[in-house]
MIMAR-451712 format. One record per residue (C-alpha): z, x, y. Coordinates in steps of 0.2 Angstrom, whole numbers. Example, Ala and Ser with C-alpha at 12.3 -4.5 7.8 and 13.67 -1.06 7.14 Angstrom:
+-------+-------+-------+
!     w !     u !     v !
+-------+-------+-------+
!    39 !    62 !   -22 !
!    36 !    68 !    -5 !
+-------+-------+-------+
REM end
This chain:
+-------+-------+-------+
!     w !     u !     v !
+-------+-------+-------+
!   262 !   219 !    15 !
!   272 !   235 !    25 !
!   283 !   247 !    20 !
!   299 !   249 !    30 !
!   314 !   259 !    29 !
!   334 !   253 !    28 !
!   349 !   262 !    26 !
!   362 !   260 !    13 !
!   375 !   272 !    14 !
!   365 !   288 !    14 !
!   350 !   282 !     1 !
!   335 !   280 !     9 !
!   325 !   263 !     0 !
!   307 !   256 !     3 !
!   306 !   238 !     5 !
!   294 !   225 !     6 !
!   292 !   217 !    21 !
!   285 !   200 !    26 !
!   269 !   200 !    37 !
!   258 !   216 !    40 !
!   266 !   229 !    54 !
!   256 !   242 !    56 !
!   265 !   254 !    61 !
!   278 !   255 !    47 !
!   288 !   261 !    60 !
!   287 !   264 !    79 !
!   295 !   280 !    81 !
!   302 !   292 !    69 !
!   313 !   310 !    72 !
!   313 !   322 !    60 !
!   329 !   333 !    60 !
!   347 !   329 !    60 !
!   354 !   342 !    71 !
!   360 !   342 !    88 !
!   343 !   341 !    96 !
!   335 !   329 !    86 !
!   349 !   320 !    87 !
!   348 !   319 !   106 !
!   331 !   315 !   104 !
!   335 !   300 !    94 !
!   347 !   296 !   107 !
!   336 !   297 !   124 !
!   324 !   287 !   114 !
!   335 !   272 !   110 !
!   341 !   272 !   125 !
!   323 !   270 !   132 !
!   322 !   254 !   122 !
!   312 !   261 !   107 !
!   314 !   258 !    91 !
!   320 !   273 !    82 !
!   321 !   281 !    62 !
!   331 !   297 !    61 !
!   324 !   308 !    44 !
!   339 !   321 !    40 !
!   336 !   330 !    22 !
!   354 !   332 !    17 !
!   368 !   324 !    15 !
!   379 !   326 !    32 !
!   370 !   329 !    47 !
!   368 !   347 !    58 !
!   372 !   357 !    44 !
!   361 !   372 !    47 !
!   358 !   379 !    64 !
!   368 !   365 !    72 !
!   384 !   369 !    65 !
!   383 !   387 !    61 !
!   384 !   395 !    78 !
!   396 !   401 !    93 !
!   401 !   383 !    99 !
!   398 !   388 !   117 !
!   392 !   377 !   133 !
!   381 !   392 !   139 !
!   379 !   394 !   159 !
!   361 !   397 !   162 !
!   364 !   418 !   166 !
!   352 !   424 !   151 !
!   335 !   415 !   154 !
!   320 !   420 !   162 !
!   319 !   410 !   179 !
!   306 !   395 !   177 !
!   306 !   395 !   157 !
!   312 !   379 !   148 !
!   326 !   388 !   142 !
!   332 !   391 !   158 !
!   328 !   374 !   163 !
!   335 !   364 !   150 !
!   352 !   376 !   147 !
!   358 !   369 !   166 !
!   351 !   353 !   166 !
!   360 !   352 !   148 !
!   376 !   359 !   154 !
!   378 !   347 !   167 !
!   374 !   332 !   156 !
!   385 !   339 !   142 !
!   404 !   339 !   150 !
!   401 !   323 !   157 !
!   397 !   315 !   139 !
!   410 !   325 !   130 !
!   424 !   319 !   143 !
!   417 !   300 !   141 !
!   416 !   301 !   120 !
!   434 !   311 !   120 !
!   422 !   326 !   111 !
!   436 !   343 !   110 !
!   432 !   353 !   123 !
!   438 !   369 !   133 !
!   429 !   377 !   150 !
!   438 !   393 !   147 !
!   426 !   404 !   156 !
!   417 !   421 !   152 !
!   415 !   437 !   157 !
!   400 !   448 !   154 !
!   403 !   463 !   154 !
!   396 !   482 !   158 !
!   404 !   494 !   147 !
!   399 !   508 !   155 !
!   388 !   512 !   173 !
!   370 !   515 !   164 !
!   372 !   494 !   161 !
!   377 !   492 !   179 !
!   360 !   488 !   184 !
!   357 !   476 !   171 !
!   372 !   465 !   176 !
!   367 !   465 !   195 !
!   349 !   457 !   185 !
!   359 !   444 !   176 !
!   367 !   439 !   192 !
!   352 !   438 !   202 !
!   344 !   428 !   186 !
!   358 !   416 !   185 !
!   357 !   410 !   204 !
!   337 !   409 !   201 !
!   342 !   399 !   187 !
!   353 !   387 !   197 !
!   369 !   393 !   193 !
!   380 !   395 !   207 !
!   398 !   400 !   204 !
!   396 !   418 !   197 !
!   408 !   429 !   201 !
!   406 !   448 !   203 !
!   422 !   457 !   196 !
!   425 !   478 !   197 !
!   432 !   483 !   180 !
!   450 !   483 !   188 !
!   448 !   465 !   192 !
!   441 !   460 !   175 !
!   458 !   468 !   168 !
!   467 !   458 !   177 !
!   461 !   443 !   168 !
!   461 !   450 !   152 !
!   470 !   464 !   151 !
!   464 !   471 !   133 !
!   447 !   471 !   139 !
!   439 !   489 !   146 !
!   422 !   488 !   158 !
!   417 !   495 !   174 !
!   412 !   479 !   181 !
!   409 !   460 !   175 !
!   404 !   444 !   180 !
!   414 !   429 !   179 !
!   403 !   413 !   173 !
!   418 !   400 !   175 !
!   407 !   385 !   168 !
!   404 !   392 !   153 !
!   416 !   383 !   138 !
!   417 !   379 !   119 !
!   415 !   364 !   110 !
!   417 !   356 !    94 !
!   399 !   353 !    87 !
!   402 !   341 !    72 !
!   411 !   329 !    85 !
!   398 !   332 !    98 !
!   384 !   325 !    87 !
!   395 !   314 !    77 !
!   397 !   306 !    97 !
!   377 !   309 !   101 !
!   373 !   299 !    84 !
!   383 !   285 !    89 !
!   376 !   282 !   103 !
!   359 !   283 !    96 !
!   365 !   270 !    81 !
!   376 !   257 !    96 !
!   359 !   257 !   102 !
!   350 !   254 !    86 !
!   342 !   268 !    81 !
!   342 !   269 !    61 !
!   350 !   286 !    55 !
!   345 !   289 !    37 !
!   351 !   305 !    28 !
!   343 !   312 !    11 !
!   326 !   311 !    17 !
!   318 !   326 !    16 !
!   299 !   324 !    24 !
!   287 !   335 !    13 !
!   270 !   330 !    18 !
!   264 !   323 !    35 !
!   245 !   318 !    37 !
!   238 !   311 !    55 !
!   227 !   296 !    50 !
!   220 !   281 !    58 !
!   229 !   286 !    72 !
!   246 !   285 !    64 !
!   257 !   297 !    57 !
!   260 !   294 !    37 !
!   273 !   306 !    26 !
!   281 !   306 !    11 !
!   299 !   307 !     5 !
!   303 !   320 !    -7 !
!   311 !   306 !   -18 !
!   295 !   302 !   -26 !
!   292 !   286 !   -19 !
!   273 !   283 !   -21 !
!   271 !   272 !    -4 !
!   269 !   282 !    11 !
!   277 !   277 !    26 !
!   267 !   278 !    42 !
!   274 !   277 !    61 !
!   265 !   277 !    78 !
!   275 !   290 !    86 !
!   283 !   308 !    78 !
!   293 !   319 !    87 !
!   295 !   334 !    76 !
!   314 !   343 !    78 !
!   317 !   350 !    61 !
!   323 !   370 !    67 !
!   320 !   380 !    53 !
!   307 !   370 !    43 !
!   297 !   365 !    60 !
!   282 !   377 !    58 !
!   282 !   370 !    40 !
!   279 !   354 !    42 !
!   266 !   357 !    56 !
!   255 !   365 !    47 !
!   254 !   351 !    37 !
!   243 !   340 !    52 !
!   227 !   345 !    56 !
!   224 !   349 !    73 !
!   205 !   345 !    80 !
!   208 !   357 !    92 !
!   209 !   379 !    93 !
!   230 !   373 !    94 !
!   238 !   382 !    78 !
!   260 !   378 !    76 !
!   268 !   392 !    80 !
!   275 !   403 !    66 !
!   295 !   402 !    64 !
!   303 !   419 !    59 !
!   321 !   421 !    53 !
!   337 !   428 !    61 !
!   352 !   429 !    52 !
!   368 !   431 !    62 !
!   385 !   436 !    55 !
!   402 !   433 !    59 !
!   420 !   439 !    58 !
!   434 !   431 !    62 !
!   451 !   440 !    70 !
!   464 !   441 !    57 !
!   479 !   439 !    70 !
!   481 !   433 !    86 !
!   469 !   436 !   101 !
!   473 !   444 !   117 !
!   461 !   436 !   127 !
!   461 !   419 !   133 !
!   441 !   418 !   139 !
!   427 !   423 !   131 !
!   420 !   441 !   133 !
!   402 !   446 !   130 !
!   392 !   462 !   130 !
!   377 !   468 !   136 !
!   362 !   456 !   126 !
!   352 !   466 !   113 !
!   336 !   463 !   105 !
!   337 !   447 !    98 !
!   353 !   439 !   101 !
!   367 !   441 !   117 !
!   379 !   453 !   107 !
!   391 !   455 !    97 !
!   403 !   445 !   106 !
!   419 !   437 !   104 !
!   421 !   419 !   105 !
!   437 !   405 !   103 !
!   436 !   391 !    94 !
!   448 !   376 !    99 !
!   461 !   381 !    91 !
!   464 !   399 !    99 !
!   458 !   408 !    85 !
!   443 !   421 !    88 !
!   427 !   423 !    80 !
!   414 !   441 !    83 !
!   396 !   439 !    83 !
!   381 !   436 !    78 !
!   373 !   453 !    74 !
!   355 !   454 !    69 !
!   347 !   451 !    52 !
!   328 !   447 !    50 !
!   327 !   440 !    35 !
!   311 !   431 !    26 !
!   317 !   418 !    19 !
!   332 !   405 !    23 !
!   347 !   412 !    17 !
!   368 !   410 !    21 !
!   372 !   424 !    12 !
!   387 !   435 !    17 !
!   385 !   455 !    15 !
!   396 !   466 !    24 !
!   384 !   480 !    26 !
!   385 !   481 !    45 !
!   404 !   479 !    46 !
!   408 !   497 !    54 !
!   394 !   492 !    65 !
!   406 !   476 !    72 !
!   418 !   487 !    74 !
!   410 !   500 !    84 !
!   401 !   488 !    94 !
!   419 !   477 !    98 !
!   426 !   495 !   102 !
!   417 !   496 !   116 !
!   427 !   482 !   126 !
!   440 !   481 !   116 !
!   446 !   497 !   111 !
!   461 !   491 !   105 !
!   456 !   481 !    90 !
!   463 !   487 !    75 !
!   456 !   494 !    61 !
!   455 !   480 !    45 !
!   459 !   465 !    57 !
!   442 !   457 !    53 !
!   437 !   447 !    40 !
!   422 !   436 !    36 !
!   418 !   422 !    45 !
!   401 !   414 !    36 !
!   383 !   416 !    44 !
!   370 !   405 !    52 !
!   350 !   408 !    57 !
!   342 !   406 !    70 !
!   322 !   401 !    70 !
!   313 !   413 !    82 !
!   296 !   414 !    88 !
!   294 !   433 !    89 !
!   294 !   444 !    75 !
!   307 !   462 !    74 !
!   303 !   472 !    90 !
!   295 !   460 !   100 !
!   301 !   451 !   115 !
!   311 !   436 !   114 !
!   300 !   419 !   115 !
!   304 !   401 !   125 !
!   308 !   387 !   117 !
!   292 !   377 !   113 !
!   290 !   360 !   117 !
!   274 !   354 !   113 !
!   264 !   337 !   115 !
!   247 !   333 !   117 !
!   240 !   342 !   130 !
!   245 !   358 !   115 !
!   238 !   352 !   101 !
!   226 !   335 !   106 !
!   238 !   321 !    94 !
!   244 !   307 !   103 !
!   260 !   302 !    99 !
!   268 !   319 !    93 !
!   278 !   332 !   100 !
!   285 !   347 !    90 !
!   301 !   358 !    95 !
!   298 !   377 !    89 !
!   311 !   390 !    92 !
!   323 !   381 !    96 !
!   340 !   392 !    95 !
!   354 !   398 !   107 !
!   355 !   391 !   120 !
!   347 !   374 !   110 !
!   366 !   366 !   107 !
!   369 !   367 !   125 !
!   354 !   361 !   133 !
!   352 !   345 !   118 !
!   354 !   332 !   128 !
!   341 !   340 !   142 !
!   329 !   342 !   128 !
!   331 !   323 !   121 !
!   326 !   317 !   140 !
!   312 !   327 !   142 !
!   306 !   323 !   124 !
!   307 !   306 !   129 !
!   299 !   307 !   145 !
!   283 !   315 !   134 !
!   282 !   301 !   127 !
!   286 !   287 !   137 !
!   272 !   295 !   148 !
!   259 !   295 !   133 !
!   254 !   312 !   136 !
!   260 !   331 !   140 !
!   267 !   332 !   158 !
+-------+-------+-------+
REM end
């Protein structure tokens, strides 16, 4: 006898099945957001046979669905890193599949901006980084030039990103999982995963609903965000290879009370640990500021409005025109880093065998902005590990 899984509704059940399959199950993903959702996608589009593990009850609800929305460019990322790699391989894959699922869209453009002539340098390095990167149809702008686009906004200079957009993230990855399901993969929510052993040469973990059968599977790709160097820690690793440690930081939002001036996007100068406090549109016109930076040690949404006259000081400085009381809160999200306070920002880390000596797995750390952009670049090359047996 075997133990499989089936899906009713979202109640995960252990059945008894006919024969003795060993593996339980061929290839599981744990983590329902964007990326492990792509995952599951490019793997059942390979032709595998596929279980999606998401512990609550609606899919992307952490890092997924609490973030700017944006179809990031490529400018940011240090050239050759996977970030880099995977955010314009991602972008180009992305507005294809949201015009072909009718996923709500906009490519309304961006402007990043030097408030001052000390950040002038900077921006010529974002402009060289971005054609390093791949992306092609920057646009140097003096600060006159960037007023004429959006007249409320005050710089010395800017670059226009034109193929940066927004997008509405519960559809995209309401779209991604039904492409994953039309091609049978199994999406199962409730199912929190809370202990993982290697074994046999098979992967076996439990479900936190008490179930006293373990459920084993032949391949794992581990995607879960925030609970990723968690779980890891978990296997044992014959090897030096240790998971990387995940550290917390909380971003804030406010939302514009009235009505926005500016019909693109407008972005500062980045600042440790995130691209600034910057002012974003969601599809229905309205505008949203943020994230800031909060490290945090434990995983909480919480809402304090310590660091409001900070937003305001730091929006001041390209839009000067803001008025005083016109934000309000706007919720917060978190992103898993790989680097602690002070320390410079990490890549994302995708790693298969040739990290950690298991066959079979791969594990996603760190995985945060631009993760949402570059999902469907990371489910390929996910799949690829794996269809190849080893790390590439």
């Amino acid at each position: 006898m075997g133990i499989g899984l089936a899906r009713f509704g979202t109640k995960i059940e252990v059945l008894t099945v006919t024969g003795d399959p060993v593996p339980d199950l061929e290839t599981v993903v744990i983590g329902g957001g964007a990326v492990g959702l792509a995952v599951a996608r490019s793997l059942a589009l390979a032709g595998q046979e596929v279980t999606l593990l998401e512990q609550h009850e609606r899919l992307g609800t952490e890092t997924s669905s609490r973030n700017s929305e944006v179809i990031h460019a490529g400018l940011y990322y240090p050239p050759g890193s996977l970030q880099a790699r995977l955010c314009v391989a991602g972008k180009l894959l992305l507005y294809p599949f949201l015009s072909e699922h009718g996923v709500p869209h906009e490519r309304l453009g961006k402007l990043l901006v030097a408030t001052d002539a000390s950040q002038l340098p900077e921006l010529a390095n974002y402009q060289s980084r971005a054609a390093l990167n791949g992306v092609d149809d920057l646009q140097p702008m003096t600060g006159t030039e960037a007023k004429a686009l959006e007249p409320e906004v005050r710089c010395v200079a800017a670059l226009l990103s034109p193929s940066t957009g927004i997008l509405d993230s519960h559809a995209y990855m309401q779209a991604v999982a039904g492409e994953a399901e039309a091609r049978g993969a199994q999406i199962v929510l409730n199912s929190k995963v809370v202990a993982i052993v290697h074994s046999g040469g098979l992967f076996r973990f439990q479900l936190q609903d008490g179930q006293s059968e373990s459920v084993s599977c032949r391949r794992l790709v581990l995607a879960a965000g925030l609970h990723s160097s968690k779980l890891a820690r978990q296997l044992t690793f014959s090897s030096s290879y240790r998971p990387p440690e995940t550290y917390y930081a909380r971003g804030r939002y406010y939302s514009l009370k009235t009505s926005t001036p500016f019909s693109r996007l407008v972005y500062p100068m980045p600042v440790p640990g995130g691209s600034g406090t910057h002012i974003t549109l969601d599809l229905s016109g309205r505008a949203k500021f943020g994230p800031d930076v909060q490290w945090i040690d434990a995983i909480d949404y919480s809402f304090d409005r310590s660091a409001e006259a900070q937003f305001y000081s730091a929006i001041h400085r390209y839009w000067p025109g803001l008025p005083d009381g016109a934000l309000e809160p706007n919720g917060t999200g978190i992103r898993p880093k790989l680097t602690q306070q002070g320390q410079p920002g990490a890549d994302f880390a995708i790693h298969g065998p040739e990290q950690h000596g298991l066959a079979g797995l791969v594990m996603l750390f760190g995985i945060e902005s631009p993760g949402l952009t570059s999902s469907l670049a990371i489910g390929n090359e996910v799949a690829g590990l794996l269809a190849a047996g080893t790390w590439t």
